[in-house]
BANU-172036 format. One record per residue (C-alpha): x, y negated, z; residue number from 1. Coordinates in nm, 2 decimals. Example, Ala and Ser with C-alpha at 12.3 -4.5 7.8 and 13.67 -1.06 7.14 Angstrom:
BEGIN
       X       Y       Z  num
    1.23    0.45    0.78    1
    1.37    0.11    0.71    2
***
This chain:
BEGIN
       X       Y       Z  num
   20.22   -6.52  -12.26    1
   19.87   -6.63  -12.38    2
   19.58   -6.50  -12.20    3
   19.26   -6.40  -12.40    4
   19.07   -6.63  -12.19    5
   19.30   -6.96  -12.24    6
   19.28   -6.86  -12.60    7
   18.93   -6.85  -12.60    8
   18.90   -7.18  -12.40    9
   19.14   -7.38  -12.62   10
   18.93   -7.23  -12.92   11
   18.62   -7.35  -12.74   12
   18.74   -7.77  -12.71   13
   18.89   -7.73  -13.07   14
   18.57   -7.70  -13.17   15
   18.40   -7.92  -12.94   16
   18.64   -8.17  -13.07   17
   18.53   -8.10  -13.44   18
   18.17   -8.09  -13.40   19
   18.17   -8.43  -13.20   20
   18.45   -8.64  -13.43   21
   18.22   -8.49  -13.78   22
   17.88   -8.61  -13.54   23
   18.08   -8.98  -13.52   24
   18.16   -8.97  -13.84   25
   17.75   -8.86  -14.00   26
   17.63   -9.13  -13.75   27
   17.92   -9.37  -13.92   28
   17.80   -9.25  -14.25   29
   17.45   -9.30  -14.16   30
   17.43   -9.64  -14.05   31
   17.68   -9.73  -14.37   32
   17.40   -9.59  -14.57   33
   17.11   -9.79  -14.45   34
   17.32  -10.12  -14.43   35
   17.34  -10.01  -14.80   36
   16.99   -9.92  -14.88   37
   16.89  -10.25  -14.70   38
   17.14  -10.46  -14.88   39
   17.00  -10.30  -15.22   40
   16.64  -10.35  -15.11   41
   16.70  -10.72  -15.05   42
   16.85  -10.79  -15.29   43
***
């Protein structure tokens, strides 16, 4: 029923998916830490 290559694509936008939601969330991350550095460093 499954093909190697529909196997392999589907494997392929799973991780597509993953790298780009954990690249969201390190540029979420990011910007949280230098709100928080700056808040620090002003105060």
């Amino acid at each position: 029923m499954f093909d190697k290559s529909v196997q392999k694509s589907c494997w392929g936008v799973t991780a597509w998916a993953v790298t780009g939601i954990a690249a969201v969330l390190f540029i979420i991350w990011m910007s949280g830490a230098d709100r928080a550095i700056a808040l620090a460093s002003s105060g």
